[in-house]
Backbone bond lengths (Angstrom), bond angles and torsions (degrees), N, CA, C in turn:
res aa  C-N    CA-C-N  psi(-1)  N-CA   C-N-CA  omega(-1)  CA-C   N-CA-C  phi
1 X - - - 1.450 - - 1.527 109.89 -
2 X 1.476 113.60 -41.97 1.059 107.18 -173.87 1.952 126.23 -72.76
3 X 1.848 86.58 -31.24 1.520 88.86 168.71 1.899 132.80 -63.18
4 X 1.350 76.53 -24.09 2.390 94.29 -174.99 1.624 86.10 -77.44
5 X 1.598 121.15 -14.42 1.548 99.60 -169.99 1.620 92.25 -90.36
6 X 0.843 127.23 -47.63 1.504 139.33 165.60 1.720 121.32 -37.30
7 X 0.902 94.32 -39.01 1.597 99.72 173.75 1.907 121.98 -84.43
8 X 1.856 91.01 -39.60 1.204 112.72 172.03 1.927 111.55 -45.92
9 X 1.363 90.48 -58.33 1.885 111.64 178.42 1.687 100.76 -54.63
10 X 1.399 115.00 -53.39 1.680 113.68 -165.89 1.915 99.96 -59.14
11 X 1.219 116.08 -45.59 1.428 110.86 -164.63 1.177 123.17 -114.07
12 X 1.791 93.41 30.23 1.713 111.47 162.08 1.660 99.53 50.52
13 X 1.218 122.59 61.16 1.349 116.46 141.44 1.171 146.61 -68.69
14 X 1.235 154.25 165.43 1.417 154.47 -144.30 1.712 101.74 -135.36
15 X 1.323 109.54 -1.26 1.544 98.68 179.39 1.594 110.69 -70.90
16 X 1.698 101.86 161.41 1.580 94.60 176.42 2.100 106.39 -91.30
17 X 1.160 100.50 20.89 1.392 92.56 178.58 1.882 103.28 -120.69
18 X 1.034 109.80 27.08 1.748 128.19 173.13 1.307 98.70 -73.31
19 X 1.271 109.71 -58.49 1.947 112.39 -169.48 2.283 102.00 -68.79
20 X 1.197 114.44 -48.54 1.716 97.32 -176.79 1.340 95.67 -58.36
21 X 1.370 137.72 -86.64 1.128 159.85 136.53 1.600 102.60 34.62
22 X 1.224 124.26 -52.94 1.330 119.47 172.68 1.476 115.58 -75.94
23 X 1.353 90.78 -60.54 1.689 112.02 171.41 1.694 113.34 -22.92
24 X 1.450 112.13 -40.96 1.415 136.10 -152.07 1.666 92.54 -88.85
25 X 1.018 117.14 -62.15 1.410 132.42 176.04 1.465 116.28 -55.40
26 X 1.176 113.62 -43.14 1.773 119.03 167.51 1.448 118.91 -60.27
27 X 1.339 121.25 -3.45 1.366 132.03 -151.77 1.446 101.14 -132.51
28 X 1.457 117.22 -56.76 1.815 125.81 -161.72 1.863 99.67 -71.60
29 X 1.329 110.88 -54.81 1.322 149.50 -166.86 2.083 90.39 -37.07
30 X 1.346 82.89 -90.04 1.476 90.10 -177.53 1.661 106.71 -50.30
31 X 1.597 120.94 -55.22 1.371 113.30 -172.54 1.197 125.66 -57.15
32 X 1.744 116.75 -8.25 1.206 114.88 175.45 1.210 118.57 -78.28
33 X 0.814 103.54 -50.15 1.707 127.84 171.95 0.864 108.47 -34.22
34 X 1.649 127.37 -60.79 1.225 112.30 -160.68 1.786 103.12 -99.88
35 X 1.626 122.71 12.24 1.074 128.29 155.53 1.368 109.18 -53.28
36 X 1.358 91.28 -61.00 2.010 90.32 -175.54 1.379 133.83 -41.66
37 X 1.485 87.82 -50.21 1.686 107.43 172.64 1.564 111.56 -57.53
38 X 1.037 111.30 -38.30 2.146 112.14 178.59 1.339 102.33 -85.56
39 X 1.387 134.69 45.84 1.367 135.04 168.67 1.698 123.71 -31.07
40 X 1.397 92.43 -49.92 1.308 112.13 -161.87 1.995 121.00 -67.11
41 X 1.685 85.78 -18.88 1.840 89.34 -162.38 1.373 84.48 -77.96
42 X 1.605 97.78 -162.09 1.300 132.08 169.57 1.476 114.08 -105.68
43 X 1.699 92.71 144.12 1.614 109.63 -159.56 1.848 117.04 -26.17
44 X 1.335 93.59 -54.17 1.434 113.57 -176.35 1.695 117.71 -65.11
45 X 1.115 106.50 -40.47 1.531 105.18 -178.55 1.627 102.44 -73.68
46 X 1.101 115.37 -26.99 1.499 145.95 -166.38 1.498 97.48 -45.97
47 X 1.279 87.22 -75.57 1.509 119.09 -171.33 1.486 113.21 -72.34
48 X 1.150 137.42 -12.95 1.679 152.68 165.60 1.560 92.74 -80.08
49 X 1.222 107.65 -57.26 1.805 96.64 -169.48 1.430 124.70 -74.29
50 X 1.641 112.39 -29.04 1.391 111.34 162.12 1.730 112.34 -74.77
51 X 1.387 132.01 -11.06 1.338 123.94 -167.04 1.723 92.21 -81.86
52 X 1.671 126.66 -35.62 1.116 141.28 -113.76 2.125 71.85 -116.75
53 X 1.362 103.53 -56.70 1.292 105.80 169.16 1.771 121.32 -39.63
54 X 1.141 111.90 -56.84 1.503 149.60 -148.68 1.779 71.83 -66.37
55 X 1.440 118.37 -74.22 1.734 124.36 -168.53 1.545 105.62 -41.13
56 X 1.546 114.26 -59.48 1.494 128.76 -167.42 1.531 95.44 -54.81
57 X 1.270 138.56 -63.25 1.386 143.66 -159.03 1.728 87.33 -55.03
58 X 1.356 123.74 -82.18 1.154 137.06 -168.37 1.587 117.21 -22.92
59 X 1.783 93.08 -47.25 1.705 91.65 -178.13 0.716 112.54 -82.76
60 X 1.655 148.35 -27.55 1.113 152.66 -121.58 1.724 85.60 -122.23
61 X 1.411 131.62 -23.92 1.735 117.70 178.66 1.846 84.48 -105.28
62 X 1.287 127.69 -10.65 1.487 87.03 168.13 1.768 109.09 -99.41
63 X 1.113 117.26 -20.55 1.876 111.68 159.22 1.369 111.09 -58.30
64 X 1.313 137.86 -33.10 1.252 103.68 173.51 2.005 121.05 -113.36
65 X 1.529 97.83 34.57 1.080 120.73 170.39 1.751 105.05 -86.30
66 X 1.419 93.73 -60.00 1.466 115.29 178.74 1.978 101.62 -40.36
67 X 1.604 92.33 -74.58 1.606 97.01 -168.85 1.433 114.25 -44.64
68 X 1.471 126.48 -30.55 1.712 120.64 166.85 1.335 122.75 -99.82
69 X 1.720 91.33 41.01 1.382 103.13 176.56 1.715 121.95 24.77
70 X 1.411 122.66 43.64 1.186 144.42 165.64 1.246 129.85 -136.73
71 X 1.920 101.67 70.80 1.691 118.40 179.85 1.182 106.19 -110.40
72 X 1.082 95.71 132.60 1.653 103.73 174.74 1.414 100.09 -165.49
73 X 1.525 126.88 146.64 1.541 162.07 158.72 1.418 80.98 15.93
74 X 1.984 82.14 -81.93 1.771 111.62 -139.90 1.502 96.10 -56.81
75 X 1.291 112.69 -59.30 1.442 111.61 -170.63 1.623 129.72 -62.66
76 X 1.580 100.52 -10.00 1.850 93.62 147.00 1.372 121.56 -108.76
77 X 0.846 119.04 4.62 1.696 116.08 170.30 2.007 99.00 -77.82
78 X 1.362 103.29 -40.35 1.439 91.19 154.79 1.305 144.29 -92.75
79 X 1.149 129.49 -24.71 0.902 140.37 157.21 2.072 109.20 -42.44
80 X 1.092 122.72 -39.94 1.463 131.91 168.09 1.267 115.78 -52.75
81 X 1.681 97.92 -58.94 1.466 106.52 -174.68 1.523 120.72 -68.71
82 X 1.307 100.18 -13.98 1.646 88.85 -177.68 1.551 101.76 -104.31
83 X 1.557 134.54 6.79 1.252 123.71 163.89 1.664 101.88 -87.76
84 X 1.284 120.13 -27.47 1.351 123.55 -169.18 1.569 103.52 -64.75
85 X 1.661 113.46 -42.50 1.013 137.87 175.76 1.834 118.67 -50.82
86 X 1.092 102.73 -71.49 1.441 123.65 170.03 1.718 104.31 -56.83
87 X 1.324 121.87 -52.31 1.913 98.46 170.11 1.580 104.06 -65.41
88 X 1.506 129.41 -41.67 1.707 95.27 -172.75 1.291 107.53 -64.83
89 X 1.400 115.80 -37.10 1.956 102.97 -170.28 1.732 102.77 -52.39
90 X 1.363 127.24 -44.41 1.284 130.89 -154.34 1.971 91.84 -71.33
91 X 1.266 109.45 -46.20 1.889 104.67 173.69 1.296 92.16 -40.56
92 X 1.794 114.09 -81.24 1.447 107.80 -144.83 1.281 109.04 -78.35
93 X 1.617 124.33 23.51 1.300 105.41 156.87 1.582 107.63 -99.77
94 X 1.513 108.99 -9.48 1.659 97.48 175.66 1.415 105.06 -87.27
95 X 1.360 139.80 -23.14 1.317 110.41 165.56 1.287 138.11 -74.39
96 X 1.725 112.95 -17.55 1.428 126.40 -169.84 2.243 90.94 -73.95
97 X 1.557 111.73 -28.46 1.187 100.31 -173.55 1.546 98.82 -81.16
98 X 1.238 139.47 7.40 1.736 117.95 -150.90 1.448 82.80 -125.86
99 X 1.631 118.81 -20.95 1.670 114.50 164.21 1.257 127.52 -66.04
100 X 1.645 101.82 -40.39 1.362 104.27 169.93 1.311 129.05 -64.85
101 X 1.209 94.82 -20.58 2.040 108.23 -167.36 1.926 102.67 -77.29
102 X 1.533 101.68 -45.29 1.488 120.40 -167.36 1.723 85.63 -63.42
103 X 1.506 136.11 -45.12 1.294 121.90 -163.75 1.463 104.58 -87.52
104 X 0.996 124.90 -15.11 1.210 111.61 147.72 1.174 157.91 -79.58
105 X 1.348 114.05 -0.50 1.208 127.24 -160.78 2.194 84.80 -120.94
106 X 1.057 114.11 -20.01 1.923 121.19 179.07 1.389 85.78 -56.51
């Protein structure tokens, strides 16, 4: 859902389900991400800190969208996705290293 809202936003569609659909994606995107990364808590705190995350990311690429007076749609729906992007790669590059380390050290 969240990606058709994402795609919906990139190629300026006219549907009336562009705005949840984005909305949805501005929100899951980042919170997942940084779900992954808080492996360790519990479900609930889990899920408060990536929702709580999910807000901080959001404002923080449209404040400094704003401050270089260069806001627009497209450019935070990406601008999101590629921080959302860049914390999961950075998880699964810390576990692919903590597998390798654990088989080495067996």
């Amino acid at each position: 859902m969240g990606g058709i809202g994402a795609v919906l936003a990139l190629v300026d569609s006219g549907s009336p389900l562009r705005g949840p659909f984005t909305l949805f994606f501005l929100f899951a995107a980042p919170a997942g991400a940084i779900a992954a990364a808080l492996r360790g808590l519990e479900p609930f705190g889990r899920a408060i800190a990536s929702v709580a995350g999910a807000v901080v990311v959001n404002m923080l690429v449209t404040q400094g969208m704003l401050a270089v007076h260069r806001w627009s749609v497209r450019g935070g729906i990406v601008a999101v996705t590629a921080i959302s992007a860049l914390i999961l790669l950075l998880v699964l590059l810390r576990r692919l290293r903590g597998r390798t380390t654990r088989r080495r050290t067996d």
